[in-house]
PDB file as gemmi writes it, atoms N, CA and C in Angstrom:
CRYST1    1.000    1.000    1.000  90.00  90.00  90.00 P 1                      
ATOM      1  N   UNK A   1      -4.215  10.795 -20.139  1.00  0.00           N  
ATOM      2  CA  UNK A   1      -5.518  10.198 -19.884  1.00  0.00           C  
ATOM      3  C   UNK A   1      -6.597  11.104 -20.451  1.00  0.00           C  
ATOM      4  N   UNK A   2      -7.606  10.508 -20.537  1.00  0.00           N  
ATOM      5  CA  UNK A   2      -8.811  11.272 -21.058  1.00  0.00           C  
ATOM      6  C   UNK A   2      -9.214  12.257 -20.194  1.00  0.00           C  
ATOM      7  N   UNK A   3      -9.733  13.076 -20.857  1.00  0.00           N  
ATOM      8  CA  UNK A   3     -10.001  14.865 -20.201  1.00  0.00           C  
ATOM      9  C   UNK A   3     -11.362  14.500 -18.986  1.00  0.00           C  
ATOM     10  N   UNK A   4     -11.189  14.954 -17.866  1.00  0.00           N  
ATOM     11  CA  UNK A   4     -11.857  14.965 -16.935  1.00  0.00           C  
ATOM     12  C   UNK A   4     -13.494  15.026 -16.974  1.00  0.00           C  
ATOM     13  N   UNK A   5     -13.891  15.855 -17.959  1.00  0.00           N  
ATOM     14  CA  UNK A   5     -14.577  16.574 -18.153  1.00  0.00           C  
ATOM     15  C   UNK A   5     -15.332  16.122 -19.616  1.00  0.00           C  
ATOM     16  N   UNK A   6     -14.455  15.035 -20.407  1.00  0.00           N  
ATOM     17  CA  UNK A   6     -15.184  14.243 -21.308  1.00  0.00           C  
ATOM     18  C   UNK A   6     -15.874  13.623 -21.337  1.00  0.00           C  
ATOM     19  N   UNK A   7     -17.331  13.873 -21.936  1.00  0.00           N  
ATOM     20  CA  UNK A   7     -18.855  12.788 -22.342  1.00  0.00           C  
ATOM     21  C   UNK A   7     -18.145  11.686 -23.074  1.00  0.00           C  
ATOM     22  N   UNK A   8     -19.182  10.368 -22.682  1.00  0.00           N  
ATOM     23  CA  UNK A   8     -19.256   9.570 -23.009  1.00  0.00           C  
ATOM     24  C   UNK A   8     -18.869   9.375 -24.794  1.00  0.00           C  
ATOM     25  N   UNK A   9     -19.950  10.136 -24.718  1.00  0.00           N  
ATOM     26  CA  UNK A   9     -20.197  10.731 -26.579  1.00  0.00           C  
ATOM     27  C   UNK A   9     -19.288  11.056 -27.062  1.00  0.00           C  
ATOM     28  N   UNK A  10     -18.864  11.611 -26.376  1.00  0.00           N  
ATOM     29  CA  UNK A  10     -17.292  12.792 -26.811  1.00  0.00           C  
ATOM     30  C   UNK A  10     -16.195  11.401 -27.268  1.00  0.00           C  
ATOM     31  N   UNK A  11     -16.102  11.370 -26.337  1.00  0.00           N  
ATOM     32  CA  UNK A  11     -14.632   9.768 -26.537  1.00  0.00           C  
ATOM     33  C   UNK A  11     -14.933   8.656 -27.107  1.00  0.00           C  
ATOM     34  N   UNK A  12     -16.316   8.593 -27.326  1.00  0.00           N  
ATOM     35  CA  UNK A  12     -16.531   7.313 -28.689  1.00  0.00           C  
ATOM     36  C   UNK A  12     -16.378   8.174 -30.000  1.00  0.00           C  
ATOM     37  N   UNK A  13     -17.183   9.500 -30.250  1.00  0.00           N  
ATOM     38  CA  UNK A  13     -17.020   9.982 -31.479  1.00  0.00           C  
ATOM     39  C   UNK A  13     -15.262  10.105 -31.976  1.00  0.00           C  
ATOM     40  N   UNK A  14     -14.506   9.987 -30.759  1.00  0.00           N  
ATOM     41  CA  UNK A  14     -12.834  10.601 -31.025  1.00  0.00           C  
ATOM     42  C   UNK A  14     -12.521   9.562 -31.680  1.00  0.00           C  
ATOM     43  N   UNK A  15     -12.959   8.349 -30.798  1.00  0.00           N  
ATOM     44  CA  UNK A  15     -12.425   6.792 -30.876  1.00  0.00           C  
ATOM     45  C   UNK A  15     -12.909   6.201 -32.409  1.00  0.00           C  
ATOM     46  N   UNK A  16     -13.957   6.639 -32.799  1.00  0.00           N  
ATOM     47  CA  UNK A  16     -14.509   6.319 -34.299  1.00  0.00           C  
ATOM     48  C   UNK A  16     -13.748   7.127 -35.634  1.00  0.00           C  
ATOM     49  N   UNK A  17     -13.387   8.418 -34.750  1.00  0.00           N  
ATOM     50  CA  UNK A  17     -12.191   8.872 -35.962  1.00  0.00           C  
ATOM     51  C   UNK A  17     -10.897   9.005 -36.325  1.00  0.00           C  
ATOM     52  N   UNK A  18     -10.536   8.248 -34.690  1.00  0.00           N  
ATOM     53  CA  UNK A  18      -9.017   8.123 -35.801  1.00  0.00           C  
ATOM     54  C   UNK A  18      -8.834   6.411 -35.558  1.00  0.00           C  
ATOM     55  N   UNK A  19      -9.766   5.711 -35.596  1.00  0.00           N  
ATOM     56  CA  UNK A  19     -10.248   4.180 -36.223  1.00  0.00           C  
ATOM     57  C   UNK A  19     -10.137   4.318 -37.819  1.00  0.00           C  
ATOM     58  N   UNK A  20     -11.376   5.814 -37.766  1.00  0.00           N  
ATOM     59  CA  UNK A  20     -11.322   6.015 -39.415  1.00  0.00           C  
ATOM     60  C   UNK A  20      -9.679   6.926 -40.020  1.00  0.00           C  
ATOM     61  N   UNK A  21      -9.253   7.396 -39.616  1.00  0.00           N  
ATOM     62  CA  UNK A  21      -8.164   8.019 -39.714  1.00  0.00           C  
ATOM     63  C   UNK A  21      -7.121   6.876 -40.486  1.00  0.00           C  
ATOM     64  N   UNK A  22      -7.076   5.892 -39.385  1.00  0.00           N  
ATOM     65  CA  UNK A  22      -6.096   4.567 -39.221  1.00  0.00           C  
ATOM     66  C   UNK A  22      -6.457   3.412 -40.498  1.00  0.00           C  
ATOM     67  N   UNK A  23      -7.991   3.388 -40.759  1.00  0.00           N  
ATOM     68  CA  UNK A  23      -8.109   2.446 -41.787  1.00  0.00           C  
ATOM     69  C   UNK A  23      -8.223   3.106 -43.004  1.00  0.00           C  
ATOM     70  N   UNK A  24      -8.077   4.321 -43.223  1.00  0.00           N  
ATOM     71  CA  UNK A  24      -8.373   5.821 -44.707  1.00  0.00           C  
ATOM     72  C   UNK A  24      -6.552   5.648 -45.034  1.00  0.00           C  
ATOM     73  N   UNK A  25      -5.575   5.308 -43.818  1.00  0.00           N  
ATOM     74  CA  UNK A  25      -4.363   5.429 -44.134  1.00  0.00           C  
ATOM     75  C   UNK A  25      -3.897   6.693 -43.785  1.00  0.00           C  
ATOM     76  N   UNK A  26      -4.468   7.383 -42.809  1.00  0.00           N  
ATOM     77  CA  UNK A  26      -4.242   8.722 -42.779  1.00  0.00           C  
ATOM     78  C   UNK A  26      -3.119   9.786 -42.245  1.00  0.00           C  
ATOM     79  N   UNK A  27      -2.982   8.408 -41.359  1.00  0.00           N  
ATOM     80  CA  UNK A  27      -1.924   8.814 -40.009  1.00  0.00           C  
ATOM     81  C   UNK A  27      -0.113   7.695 -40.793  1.00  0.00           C  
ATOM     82  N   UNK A  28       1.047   9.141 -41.001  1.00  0.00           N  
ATOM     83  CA  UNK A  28       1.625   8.555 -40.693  1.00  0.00           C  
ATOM     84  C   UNK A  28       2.587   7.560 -39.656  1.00  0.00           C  
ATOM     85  N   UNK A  29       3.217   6.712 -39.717  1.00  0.00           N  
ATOM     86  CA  UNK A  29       4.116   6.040 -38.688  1.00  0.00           C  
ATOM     87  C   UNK A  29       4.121   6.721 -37.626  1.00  0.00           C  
ATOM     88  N   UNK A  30       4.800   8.118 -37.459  1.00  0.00           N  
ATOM     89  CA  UNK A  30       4.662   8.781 -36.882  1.00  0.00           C  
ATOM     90  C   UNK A  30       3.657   9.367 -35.687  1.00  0.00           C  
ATOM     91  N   UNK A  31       2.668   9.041 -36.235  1.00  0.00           N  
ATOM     92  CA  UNK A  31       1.314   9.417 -35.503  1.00  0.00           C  
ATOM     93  C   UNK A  31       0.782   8.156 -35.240  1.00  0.00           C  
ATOM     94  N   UNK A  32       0.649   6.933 -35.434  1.00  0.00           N  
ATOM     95  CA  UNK A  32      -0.080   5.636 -35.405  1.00  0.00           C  
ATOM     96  C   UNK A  32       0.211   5.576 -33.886  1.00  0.00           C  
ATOM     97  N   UNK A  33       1.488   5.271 -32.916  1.00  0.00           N  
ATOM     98  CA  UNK A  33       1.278   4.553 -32.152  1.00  0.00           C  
ATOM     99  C   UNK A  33       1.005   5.882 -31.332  1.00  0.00           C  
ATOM    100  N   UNK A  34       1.180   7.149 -31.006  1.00  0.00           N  
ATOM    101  CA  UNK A  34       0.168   8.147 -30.222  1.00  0.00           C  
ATOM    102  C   UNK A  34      -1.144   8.124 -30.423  1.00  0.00           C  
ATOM    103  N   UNK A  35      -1.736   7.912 -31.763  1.00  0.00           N  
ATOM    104  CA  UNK A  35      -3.372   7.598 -31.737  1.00  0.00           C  
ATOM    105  C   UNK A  35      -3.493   6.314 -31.098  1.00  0.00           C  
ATOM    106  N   UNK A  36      -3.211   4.989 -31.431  1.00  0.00           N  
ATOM    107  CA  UNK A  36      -3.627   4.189 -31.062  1.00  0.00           C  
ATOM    108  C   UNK A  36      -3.460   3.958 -29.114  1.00  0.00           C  
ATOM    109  N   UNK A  37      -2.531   4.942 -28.611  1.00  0.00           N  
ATOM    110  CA  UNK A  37      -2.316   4.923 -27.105  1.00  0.00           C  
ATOM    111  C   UNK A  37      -3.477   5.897 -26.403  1.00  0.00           C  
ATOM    112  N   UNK A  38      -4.009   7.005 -27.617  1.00  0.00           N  
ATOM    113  CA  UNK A  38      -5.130   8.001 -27.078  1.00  0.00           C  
ATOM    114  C   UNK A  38      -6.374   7.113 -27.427  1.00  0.00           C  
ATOM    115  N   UNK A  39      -6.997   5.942 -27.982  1.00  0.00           N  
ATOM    116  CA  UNK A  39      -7.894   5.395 -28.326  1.00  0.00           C  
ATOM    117  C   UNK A  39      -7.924   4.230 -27.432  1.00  0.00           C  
ATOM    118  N   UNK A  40      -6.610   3.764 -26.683  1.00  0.00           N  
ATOM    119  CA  UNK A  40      -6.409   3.139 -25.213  1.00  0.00           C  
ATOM    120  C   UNK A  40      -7.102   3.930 -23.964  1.00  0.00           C  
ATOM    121  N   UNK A  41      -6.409   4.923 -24.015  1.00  0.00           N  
ATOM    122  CA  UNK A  41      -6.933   5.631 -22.791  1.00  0.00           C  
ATOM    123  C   UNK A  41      -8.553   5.986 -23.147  1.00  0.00           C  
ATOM    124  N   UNK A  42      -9.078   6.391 -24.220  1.00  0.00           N  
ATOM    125  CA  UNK A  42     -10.318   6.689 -24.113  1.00  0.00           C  
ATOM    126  C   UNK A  42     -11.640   5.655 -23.913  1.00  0.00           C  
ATOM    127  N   UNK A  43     -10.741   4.078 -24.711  1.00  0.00           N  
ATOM    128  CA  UNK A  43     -11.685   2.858 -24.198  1.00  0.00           C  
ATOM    129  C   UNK A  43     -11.824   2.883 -23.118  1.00  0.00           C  
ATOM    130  N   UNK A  44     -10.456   2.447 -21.976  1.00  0.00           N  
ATOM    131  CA  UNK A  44     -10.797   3.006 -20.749  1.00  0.00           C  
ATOM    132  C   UNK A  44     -11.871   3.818 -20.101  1.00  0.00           C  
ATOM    133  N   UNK A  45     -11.359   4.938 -20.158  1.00  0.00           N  
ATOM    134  CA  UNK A  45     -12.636   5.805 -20.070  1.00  0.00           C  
ATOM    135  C   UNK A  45     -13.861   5.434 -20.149  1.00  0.00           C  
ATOM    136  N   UNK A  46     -14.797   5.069 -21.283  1.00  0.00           N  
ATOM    137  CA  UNK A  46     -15.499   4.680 -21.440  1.00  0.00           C  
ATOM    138  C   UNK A  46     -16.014   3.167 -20.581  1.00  0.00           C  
ATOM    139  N   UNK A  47     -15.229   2.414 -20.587  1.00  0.00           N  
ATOM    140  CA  UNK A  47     -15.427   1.300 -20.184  1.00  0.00           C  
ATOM    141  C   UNK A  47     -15.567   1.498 -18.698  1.00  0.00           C  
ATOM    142  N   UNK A  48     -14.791   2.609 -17.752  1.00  0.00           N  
ATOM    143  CA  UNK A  48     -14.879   3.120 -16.419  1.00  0.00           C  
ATOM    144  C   UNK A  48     -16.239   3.973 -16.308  1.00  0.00           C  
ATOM    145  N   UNK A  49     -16.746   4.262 -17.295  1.00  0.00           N  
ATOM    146  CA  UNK A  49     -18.155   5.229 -17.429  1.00  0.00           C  
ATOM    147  C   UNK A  49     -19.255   4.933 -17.741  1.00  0.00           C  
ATOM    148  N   UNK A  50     -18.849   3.295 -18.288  1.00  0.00           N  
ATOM    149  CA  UNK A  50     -20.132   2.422 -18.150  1.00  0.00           C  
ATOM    150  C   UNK A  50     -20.696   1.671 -16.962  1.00  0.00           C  
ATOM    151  N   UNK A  51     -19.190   1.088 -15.920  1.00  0.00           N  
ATOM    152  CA  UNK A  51     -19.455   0.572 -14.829  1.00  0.00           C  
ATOM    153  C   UNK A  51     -20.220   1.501 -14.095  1.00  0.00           C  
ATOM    154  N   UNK A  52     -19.530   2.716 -14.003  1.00  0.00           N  
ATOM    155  CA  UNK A  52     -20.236   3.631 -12.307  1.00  0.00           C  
ATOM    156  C   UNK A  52     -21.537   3.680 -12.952  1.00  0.00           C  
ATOM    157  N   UNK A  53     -21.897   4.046 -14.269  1.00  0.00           N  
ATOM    158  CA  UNK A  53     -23.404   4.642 -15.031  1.00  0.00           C  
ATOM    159  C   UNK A  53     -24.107   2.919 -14.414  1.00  0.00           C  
ATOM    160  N   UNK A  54     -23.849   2.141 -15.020  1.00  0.00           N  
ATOM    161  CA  UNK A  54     -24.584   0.539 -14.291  1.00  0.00           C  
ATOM    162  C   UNK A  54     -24.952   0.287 -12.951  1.00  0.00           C  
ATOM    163  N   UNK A  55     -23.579   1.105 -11.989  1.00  0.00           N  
ATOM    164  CA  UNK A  55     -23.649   0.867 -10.552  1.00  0.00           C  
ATOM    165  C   UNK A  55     -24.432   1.454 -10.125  1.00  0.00           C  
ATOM    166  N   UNK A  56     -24.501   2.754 -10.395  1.00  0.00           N  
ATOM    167  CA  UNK A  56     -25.132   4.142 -10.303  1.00  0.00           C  
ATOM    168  C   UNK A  56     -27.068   3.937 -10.769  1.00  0.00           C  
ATOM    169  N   UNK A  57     -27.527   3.053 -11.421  1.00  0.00           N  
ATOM    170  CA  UNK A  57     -28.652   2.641 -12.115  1.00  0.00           C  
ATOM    171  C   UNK A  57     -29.236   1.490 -11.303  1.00  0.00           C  
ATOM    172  N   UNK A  58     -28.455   0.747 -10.904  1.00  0.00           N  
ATOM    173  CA  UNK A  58     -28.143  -0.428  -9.905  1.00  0.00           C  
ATOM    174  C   UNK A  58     -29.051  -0.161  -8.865  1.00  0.00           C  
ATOM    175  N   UNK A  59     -28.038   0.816  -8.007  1.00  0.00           N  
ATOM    176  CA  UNK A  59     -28.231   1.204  -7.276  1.00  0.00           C  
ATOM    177  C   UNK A  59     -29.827   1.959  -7.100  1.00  0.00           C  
ATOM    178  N   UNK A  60     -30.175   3.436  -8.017  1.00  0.00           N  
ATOM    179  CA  UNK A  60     -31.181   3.785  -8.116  1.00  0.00           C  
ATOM    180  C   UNK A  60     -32.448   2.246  -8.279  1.00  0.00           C  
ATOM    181  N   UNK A  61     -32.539   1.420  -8.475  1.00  0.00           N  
ATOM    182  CA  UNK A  61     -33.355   0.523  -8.908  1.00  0.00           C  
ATOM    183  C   UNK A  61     -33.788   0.170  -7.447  1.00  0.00           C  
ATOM    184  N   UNK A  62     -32.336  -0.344  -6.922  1.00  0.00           N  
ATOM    185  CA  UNK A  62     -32.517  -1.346  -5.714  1.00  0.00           C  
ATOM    186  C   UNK A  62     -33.411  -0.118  -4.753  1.00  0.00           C  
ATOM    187  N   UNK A  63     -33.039   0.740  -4.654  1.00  0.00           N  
ATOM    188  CA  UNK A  63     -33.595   1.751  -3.622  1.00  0.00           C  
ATOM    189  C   UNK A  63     -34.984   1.840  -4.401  1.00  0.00           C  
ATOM    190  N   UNK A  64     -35.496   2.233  -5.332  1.00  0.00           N  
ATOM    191  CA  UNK A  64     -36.806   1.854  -5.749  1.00  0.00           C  
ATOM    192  C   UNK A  64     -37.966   0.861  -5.069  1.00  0.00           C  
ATOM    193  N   UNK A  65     -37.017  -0.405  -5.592  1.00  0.00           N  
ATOM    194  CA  UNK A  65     -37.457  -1.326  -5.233  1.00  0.00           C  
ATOM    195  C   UNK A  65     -37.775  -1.758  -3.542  1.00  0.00           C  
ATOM    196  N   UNK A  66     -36.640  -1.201  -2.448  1.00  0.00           N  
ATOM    197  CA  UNK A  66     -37.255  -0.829  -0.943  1.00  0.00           C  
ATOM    198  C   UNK A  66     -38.141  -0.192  -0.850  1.00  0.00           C  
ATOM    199  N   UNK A  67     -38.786   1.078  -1.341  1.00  0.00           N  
ATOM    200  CA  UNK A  67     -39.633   2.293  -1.380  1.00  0.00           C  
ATOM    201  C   UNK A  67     -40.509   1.684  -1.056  1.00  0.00           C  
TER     202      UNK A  67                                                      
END                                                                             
């Protein structure tokens, strides 16, 4: 799974290079289906780091909005 401790930033920039890796031809057989399982787990990630960041914004709003 993606590193605990990984930015947002961090795991899209990974996810954009071995996309580019994969369409340059870069990666043999060998390496394709471990990248494409680390570019799984990092969508994830991301996609789990957009919800709480939304909930988390959500939230700050609604409490605003009681104030």
């Amino acid at each position: 799974m993606a590193k605990k401790n990984l930015s947002y930033s961090e795991a899209i920039a990974e996810v954009e290079s071995i996309v580019e890796r994969i369409e340059n031809n870069e990666l043999d057989i060998d390496e394709l289906a471990q990248n494409v399982k680390r570019v799984a787990e990092l969508i994830k990630f991301c996609k789990a780091k957009l919800k709480s960041t939304e909930e988390e914004v959500e939230k700050i709003l609604k409490d605003f909005d009681e104030s």
